[in-house]
MDAnalysis code that builds the backbone (N, CA, C; Angstrom):
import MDAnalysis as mda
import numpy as np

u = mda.Universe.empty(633, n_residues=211, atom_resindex=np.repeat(np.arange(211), 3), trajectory=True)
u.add_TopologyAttr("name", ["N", "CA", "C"] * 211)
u.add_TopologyAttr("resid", np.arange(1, 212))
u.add_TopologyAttr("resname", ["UNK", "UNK", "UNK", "UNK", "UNK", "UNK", "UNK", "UNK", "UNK", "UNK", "UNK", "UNK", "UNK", "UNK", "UNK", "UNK", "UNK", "UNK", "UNK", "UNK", "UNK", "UNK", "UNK", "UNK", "UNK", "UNK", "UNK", "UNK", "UNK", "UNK", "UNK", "UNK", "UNK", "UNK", "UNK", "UNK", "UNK", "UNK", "UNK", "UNK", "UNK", "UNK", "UNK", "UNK", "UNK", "UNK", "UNK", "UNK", "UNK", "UNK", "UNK", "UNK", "UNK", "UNK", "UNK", "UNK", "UNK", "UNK", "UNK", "UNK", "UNK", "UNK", "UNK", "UNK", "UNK", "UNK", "UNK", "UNK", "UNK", "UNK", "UNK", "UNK", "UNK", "UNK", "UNK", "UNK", "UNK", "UNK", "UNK", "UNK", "UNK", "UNK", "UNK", "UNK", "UNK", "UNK", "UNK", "UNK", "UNK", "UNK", "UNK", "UNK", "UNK", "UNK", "UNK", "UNK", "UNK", "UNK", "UNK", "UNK", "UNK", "UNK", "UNK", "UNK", "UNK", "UNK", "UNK", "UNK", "UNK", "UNK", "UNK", "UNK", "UNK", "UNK", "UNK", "UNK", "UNK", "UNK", "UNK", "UNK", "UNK", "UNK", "UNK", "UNK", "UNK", "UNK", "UNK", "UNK", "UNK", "UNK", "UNK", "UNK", "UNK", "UNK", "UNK", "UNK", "UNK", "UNK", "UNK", "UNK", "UNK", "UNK", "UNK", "UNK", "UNK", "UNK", "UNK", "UNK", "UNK", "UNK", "UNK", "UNK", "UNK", "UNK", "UNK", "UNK", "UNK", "UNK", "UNK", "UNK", "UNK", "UNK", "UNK", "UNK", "UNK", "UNK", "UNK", "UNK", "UNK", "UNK", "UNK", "UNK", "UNK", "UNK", "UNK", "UNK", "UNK", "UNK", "UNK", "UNK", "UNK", "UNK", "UNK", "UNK", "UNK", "UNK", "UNK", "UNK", "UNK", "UNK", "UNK", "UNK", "UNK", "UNK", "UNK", "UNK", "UNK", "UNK", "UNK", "UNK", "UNK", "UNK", "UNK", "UNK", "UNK", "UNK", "UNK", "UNK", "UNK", "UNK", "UNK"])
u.atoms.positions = np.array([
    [15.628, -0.038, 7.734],
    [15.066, 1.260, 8.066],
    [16.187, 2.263, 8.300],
    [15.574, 3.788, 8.236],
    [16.842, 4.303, 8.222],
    [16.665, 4.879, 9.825],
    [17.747, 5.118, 10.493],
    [17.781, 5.428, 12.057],
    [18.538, 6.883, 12.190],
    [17.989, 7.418, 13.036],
    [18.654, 9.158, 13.248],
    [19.529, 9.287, 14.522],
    [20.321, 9.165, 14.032],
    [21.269, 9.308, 15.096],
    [22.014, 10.763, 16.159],
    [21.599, 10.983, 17.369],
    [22.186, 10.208, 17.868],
    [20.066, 9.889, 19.212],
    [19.396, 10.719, 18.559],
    [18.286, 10.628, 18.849],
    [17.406, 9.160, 18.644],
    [17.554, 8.357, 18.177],
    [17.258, 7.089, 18.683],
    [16.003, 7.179, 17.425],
    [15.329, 7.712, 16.589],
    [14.520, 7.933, 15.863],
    [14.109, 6.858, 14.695],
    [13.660, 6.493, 14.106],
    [13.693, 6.253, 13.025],
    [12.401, 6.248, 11.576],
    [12.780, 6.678, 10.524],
    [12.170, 7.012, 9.648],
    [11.286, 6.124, 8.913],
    [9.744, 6.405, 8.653],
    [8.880, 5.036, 8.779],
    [9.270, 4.834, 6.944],
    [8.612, 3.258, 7.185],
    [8.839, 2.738, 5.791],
    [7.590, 2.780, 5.164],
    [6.010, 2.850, 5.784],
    [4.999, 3.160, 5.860],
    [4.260, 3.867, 6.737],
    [3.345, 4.471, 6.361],
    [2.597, 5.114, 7.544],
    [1.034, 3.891, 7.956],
    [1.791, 2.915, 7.582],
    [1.016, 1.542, 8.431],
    [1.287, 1.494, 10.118],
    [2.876, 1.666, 10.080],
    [2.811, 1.419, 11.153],
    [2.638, 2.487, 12.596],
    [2.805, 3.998, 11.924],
    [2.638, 5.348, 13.080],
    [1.096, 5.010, 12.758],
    [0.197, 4.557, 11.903],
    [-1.267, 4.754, 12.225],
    [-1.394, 3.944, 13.212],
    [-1.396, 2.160, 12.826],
    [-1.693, 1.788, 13.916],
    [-1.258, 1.842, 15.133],
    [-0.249, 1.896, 15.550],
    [0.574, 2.537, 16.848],
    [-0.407, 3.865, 17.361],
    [-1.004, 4.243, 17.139],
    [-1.976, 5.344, 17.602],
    [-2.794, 4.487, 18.609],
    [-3.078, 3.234, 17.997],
    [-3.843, 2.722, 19.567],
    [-3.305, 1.976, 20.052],
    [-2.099, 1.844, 20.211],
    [-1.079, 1.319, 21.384],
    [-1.966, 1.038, 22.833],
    [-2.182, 0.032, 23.333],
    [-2.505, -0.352, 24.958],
    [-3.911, 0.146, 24.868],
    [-4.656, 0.168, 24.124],
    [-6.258, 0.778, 23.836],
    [-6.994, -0.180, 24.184],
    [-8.674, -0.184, 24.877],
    [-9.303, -0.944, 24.138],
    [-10.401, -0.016, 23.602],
    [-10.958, -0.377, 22.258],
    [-11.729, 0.173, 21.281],
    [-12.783, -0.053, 21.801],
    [-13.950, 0.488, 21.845],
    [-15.241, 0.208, 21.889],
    [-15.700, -0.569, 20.681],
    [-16.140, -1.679, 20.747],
    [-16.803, -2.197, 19.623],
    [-17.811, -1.640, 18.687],
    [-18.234, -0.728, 19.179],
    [-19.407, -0.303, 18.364],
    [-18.706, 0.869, 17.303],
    [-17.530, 1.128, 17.851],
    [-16.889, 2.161, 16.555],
    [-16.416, 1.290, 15.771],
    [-16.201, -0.183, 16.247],
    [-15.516, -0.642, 14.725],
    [-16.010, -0.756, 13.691],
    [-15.799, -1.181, 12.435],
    [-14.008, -1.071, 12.189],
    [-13.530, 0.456, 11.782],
    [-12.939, 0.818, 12.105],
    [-11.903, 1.787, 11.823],
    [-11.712, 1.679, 10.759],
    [-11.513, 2.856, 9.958],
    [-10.797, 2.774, 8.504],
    [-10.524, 4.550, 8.583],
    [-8.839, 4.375, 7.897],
    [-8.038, 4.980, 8.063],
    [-7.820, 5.295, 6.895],
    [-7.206, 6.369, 6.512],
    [-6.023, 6.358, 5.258],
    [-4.559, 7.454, 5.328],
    [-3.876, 7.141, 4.853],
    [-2.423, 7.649, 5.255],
    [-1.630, 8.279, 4.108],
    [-1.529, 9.310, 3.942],
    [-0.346, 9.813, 2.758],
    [1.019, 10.322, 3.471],
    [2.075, 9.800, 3.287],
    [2.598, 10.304, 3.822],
    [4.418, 9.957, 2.857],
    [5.216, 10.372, 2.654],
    [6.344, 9.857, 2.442],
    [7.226, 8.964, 3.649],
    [7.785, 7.846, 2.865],
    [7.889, 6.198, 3.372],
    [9.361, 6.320, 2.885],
    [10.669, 6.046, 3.771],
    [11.875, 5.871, 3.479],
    [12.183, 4.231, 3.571],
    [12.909, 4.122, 2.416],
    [13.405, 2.416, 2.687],
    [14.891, 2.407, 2.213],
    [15.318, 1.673, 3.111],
    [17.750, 1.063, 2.691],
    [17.492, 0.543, 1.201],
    [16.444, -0.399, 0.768],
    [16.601, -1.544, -0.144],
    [17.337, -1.679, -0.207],
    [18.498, -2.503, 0.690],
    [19.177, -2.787, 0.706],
    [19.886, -4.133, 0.086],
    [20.168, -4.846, -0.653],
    [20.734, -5.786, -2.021],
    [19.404, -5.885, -2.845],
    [18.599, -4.923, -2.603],
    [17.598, -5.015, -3.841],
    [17.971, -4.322, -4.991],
    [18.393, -4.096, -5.658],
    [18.646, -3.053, -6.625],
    [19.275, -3.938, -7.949],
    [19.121, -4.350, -8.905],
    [19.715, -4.840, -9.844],
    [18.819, -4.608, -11.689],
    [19.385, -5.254, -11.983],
    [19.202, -5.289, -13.818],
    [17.727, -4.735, -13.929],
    [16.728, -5.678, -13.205],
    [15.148, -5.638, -13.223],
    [14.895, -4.441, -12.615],
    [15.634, -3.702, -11.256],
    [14.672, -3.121, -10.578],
    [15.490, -1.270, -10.873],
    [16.122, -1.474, -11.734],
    [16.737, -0.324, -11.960],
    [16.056, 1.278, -12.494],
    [16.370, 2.375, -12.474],
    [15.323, 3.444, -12.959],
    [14.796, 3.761, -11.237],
    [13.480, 3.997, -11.545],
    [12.733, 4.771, -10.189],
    [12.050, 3.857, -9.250],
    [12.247, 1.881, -9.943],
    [11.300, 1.482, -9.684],
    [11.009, 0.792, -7.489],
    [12.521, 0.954, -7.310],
    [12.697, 0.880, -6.204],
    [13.752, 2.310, -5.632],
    [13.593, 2.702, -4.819],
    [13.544, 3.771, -4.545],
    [13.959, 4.209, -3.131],
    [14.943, 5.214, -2.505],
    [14.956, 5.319, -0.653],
    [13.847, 6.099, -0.789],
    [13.011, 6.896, -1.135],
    [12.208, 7.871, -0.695],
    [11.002, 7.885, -1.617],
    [9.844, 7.921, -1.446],
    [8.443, 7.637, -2.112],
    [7.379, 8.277, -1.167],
    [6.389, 8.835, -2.016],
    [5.342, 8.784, -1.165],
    [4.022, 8.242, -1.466],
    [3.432, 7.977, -0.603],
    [2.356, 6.876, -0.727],
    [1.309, 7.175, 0.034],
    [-0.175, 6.742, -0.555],
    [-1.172, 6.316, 0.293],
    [-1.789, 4.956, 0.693],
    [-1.983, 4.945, 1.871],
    [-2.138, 3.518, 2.750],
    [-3.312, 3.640, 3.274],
    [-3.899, 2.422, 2.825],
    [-5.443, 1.748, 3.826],
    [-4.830, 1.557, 5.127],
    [-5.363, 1.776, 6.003],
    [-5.492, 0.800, 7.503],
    [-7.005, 0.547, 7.835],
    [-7.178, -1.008, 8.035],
    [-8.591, -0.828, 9.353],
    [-8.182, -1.667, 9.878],
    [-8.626, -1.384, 11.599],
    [-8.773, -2.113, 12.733],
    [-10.090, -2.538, 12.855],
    [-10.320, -3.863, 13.417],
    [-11.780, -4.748, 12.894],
    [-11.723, -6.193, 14.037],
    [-13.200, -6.004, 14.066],
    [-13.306, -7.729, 15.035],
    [-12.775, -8.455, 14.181],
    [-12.137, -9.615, 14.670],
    [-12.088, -10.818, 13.900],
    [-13.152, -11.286, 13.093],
    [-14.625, -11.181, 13.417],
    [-15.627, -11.683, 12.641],
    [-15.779, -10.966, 11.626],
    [-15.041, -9.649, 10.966],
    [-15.429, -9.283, 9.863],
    [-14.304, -8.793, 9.177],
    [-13.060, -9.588, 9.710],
    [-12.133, -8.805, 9.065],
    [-11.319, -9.502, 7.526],
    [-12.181, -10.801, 7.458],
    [-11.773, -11.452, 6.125],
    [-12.689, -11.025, 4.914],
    [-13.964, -10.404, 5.351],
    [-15.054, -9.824, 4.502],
    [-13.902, -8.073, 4.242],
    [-13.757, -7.626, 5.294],
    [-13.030, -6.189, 4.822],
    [-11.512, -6.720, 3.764],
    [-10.855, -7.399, 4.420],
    [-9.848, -7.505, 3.310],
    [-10.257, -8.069, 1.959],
    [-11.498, -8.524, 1.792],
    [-11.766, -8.344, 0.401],
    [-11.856, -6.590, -0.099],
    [-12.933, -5.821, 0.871],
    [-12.942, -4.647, 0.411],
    [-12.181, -3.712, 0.426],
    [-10.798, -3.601, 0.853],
    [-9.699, -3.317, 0.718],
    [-8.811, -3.627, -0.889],
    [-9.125, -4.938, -0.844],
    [-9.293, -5.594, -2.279],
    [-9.613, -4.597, -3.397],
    [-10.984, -4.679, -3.523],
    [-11.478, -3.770, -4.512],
    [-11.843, -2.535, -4.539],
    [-11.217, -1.592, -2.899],
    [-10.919, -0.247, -3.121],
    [-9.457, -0.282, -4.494],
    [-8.548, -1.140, -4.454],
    [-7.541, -1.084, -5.128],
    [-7.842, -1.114, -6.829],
    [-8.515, -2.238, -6.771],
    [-9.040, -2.850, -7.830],
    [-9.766, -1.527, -8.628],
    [-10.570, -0.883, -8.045],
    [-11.517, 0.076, -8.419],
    [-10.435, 1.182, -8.810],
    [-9.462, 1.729, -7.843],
    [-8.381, 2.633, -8.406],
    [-7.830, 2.538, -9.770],
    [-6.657, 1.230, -9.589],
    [-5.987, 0.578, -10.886],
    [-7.158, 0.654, -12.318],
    [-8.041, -0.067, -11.759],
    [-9.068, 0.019, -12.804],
    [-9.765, 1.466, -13.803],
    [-9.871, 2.693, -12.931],
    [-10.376, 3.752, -13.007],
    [-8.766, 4.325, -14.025],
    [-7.672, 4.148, -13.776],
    [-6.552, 4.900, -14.573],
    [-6.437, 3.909, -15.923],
    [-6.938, 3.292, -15.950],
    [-7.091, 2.266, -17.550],
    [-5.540, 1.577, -17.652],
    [-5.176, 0.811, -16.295],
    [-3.991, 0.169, -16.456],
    [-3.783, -1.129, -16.450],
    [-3.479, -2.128, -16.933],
    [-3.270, -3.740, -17.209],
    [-2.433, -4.349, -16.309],
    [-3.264, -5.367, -15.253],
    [-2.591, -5.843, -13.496],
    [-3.267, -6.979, -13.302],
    [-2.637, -7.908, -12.872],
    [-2.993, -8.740, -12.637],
    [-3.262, -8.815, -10.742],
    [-4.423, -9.577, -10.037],
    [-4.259, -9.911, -8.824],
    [-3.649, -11.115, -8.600],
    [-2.959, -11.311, -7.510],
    [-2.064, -12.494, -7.418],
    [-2.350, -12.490, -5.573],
    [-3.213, -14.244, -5.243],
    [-3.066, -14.397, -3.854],
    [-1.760, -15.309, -3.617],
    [-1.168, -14.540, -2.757],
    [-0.131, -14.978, -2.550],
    [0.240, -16.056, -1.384],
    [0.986, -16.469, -1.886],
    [0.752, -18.428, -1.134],
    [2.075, -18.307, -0.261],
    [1.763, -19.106, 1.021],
    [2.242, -18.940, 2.789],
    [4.192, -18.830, 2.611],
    [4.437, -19.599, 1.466],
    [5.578, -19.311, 1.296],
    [6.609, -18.108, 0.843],
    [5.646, -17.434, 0.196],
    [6.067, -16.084, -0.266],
    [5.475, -15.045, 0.807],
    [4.925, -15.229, 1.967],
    [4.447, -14.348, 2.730],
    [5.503, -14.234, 4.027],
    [5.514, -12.925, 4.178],
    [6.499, -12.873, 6.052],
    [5.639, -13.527, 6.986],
    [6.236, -12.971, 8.059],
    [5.258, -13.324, 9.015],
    [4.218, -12.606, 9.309],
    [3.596, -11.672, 9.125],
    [3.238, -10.937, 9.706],
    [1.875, -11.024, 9.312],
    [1.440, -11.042, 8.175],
    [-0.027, -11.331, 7.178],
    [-0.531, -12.735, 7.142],
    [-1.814, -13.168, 7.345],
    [-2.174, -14.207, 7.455],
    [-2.794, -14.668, 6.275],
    [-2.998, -13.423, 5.194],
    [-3.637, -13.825, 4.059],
    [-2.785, -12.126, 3.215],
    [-2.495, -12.131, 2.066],
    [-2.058, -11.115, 1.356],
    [-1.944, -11.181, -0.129],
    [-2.642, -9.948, -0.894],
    [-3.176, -9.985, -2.097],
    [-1.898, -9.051, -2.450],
    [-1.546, -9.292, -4.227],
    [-0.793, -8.201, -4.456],
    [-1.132, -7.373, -5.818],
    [-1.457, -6.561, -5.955],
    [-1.364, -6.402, -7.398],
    [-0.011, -6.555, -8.006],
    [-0.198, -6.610, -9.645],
    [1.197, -6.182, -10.384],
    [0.770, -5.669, -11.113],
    [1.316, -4.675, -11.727],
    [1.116, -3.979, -13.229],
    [1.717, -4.904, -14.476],
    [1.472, -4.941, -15.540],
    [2.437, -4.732, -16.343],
    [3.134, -3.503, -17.450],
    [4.377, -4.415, -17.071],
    [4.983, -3.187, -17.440],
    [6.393, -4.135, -18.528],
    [6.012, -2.843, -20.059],
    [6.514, -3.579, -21.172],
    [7.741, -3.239, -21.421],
    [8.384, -2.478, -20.600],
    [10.131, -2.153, -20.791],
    [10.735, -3.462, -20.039],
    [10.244, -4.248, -18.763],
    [11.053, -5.077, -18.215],
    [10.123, -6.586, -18.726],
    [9.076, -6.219, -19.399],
    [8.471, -7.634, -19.874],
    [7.904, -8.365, -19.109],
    [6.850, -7.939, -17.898],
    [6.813, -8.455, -16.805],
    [5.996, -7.863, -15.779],
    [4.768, -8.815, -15.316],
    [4.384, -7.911, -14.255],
    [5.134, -8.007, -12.904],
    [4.594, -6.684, -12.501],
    [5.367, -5.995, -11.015],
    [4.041, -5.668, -10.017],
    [5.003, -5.740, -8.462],
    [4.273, -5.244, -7.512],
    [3.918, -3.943, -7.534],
    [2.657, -3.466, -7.550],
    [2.501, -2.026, -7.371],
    [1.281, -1.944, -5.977],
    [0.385, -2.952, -5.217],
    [-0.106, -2.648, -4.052],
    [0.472, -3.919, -3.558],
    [0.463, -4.272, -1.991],
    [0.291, -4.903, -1.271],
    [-1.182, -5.112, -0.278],
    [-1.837, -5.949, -0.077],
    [-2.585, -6.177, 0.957],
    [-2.920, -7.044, 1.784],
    [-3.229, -6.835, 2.760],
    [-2.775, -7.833, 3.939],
    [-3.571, -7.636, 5.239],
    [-4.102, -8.709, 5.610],
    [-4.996, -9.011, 6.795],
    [-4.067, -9.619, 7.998],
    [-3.299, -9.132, 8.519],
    [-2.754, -9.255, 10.026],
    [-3.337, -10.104, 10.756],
    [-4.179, -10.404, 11.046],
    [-5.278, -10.339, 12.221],
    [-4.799, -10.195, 13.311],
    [-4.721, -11.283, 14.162],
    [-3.985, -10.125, 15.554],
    [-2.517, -10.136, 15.615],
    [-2.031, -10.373, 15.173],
    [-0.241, -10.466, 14.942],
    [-0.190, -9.434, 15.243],
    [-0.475, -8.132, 14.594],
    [-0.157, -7.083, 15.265],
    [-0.674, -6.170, 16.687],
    [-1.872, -6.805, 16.267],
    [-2.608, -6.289, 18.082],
    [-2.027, -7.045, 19.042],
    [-1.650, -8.191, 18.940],
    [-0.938, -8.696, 20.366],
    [0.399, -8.031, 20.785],
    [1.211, -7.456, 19.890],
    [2.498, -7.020, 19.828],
    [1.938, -5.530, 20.673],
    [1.021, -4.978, 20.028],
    [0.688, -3.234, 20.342],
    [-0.412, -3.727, 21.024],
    [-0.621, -4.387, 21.688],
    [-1.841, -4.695, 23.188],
    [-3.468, -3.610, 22.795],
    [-3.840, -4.028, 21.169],
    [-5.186, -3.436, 21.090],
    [-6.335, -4.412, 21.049],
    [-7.008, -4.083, 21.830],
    [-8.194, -4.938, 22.389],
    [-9.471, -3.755, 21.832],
    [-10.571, -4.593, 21.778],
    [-11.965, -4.345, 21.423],
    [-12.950, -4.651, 22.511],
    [-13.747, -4.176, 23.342],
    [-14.872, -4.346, 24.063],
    [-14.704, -3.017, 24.525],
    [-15.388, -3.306, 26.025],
    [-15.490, -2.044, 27.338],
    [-14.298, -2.203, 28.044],
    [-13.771, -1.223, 27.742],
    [-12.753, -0.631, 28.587],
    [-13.314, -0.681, 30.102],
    [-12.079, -1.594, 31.076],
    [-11.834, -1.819, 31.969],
    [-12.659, -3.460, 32.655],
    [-13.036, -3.894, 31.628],
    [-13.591, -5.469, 31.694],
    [-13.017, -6.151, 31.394],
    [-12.301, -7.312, 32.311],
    [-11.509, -8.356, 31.800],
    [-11.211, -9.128, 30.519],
    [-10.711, -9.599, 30.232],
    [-10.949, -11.001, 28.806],
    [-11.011, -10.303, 27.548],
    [-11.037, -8.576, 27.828],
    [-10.954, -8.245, 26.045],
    [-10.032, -8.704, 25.259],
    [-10.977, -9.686, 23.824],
    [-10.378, -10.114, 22.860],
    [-9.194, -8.943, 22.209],
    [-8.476, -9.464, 21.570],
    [-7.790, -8.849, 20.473],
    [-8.587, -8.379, 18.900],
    [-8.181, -7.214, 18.299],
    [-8.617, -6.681, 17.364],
    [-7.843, -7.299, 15.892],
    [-8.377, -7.166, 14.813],
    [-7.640, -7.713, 13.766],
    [-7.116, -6.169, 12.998],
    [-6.176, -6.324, 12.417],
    [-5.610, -5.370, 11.763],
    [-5.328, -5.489, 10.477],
    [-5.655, -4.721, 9.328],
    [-5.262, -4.711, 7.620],
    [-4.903, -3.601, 7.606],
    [-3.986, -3.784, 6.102],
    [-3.498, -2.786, 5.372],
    [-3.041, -3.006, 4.156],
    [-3.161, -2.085, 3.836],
    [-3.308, -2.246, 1.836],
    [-2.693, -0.836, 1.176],
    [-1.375, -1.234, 0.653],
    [-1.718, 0.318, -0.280],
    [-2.407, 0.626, -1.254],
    [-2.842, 1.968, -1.228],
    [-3.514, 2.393, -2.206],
    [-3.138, 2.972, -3.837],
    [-1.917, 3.680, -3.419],
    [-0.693, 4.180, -4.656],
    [0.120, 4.804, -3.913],
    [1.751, 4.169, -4.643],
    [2.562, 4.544, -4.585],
    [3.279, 4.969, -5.214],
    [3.618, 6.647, -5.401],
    [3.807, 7.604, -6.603],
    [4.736, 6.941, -7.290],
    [5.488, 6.678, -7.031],
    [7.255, 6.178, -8.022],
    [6.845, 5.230, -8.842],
    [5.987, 3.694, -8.327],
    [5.839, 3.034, -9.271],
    [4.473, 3.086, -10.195],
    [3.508, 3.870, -9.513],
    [1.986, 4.358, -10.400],
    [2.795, 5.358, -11.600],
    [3.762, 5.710, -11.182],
    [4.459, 6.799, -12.336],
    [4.619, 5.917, -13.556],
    [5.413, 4.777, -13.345],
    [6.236, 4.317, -13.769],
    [4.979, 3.395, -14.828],
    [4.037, 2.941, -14.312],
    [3.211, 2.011, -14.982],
    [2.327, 2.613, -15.556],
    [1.996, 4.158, -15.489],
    [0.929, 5.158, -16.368],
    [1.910, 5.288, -17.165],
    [3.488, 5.921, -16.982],
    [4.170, 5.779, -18.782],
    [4.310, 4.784, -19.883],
    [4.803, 3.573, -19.002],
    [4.851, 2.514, -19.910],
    [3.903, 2.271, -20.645],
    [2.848, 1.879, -19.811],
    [1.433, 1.459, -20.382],
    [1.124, 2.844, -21.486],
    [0.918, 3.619, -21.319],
    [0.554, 4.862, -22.236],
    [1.736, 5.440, -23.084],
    [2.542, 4.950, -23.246],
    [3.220, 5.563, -24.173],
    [3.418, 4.939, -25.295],
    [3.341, 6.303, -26.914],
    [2.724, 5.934, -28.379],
    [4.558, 5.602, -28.916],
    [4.171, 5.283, -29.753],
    [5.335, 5.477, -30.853],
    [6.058, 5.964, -30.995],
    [6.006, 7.176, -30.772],
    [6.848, 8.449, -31.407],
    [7.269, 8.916, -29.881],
    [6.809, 8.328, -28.687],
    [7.655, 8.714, -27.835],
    [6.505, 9.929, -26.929],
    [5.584, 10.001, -27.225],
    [4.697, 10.679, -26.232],
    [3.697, 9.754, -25.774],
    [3.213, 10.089, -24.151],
    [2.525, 9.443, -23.561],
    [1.096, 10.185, -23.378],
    [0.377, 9.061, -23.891],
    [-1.240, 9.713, -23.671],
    [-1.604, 9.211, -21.967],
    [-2.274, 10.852, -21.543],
    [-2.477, 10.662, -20.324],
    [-3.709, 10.213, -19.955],
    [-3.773, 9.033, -18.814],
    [-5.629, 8.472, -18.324],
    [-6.123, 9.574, -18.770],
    [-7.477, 9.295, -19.000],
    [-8.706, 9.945, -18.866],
    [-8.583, 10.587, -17.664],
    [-9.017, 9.845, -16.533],
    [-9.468, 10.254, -14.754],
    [-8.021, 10.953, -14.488],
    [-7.332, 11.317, -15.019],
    [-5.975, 12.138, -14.862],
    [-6.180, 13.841, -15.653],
    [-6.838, 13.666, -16.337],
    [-6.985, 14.919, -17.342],
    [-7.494, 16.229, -16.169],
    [-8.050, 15.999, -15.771],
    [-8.653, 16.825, -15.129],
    [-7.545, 17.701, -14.087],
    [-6.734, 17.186, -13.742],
    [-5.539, 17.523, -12.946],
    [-4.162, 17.992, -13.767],
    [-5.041, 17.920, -15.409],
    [-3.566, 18.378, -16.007],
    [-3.984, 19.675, -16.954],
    [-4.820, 20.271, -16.411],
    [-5.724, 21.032, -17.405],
    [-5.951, 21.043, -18.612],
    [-6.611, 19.401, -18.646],
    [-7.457, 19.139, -19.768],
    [-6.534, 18.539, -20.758],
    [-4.869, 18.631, -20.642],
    [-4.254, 17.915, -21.484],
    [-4.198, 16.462, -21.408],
    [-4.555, 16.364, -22.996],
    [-4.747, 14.757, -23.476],
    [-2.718, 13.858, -23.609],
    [-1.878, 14.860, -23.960],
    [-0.716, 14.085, -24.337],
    [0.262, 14.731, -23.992],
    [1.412, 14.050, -23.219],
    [2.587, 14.546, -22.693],
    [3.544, 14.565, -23.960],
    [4.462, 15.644, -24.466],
    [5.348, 15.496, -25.102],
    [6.514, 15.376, -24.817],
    [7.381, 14.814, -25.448],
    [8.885, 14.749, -25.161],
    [9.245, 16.039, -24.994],
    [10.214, 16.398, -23.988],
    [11.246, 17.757, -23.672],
    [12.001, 17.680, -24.427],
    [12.276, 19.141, -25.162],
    [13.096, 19.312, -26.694],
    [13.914, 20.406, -26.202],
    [14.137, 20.599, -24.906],
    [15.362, 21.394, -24.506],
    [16.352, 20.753, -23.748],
])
């Protein structure tokens, strides 16, 4: 992470973690749960010895911006939401007409922190290979025990702990990166999604810059 010195600060890598930190020492009323959140915000990262042959170009990056799922959720429904977290993604990727595989990812390839975590990849035909383009991940209380968020009536003993997910939704640098590849013709111009047209006034095809 990057740290501001001499102010003690430091610059988030997601806005996973300033959302949930909002209910720091809380307890939630149950009847508002689950919470569902979403976050745009620009995300700084060191990547620090990440950078080589494969990950070269835009595809890792210090500065990006991104949108992020969060929900906070009882335990009893929070393996049903990280499916639907799931296929908010699914439904995105899907809607820009891009080729990804889902991949559940097994305890060895996971930190600590996720008890279950889905990833997408794109593929993408310059490195021959699919890539990470979401993460998602069901916490459950790993993180509420750390940030003391509880669910019941406030000021009644024994409140359980809350479960916590998060999932990104898109992250500009590499959604960039996997709408060119994937869409680009022959001759070097890229036909733009459909569900994109509308935001480009109505243009169907990016041309190469001839200045």
């Amino acid at each position: 992470m990057y740290g501001i010195d001499p102010d003690g600060y430091y610059m988030i890598a997601t806005s996973e973690h300033p959302l949930t930190a909002m209910y720091m020492q809380e307890t939630i009323p149950e009847e508002l749960l689950p919470l569902k959140i979403v976050g745009v915000s620009s995300c700084f990262r060191r990547e620090v010895g990440a950078h080589g042959q494969s990950d070269r170009g835009i595809w890792r990056v210090h500065q990006f911006t991104k949108v992020e799922q969060i929900i906070i959720a009882t335990p009893e429904t929070s393996w049903e939401l990280h499916e639907e977290l799931l296929q908010n993604c699914v439904d995105l990727w899907d809607a820009l007409g891009l080729h990804y595989e889902v991949v559940n990812i097994c305890t060895g390839d996971m930190g600590t922190v996720a008890a279950r975590k889905y990833d997408l990849e794109a593929w993408l035909p310059g490195a021959k290979a699919f890539k990470e383009i979401v993460s998602c991940s069901n916490c459950t209380d790993y993180q509420a025990n750390r940030l003391e968020i509880r669910y019941g009536t406030p000021g009644h003993p024994n409140q359980p702990m809350v479960h916590t997910l998060n999932s990104t939704a898109v992250a500009t640098s590499r959604a960039l990166v996997a709408i060119i590849e994937q869409n680009q013709l022959e001759d070097g111009r890229v036909r733009i999604p459909d569900v994109l047209r509308s935001y480009m006034q109505g243009q169907e095809i990016l041309e190469p810059c001839t200045w």
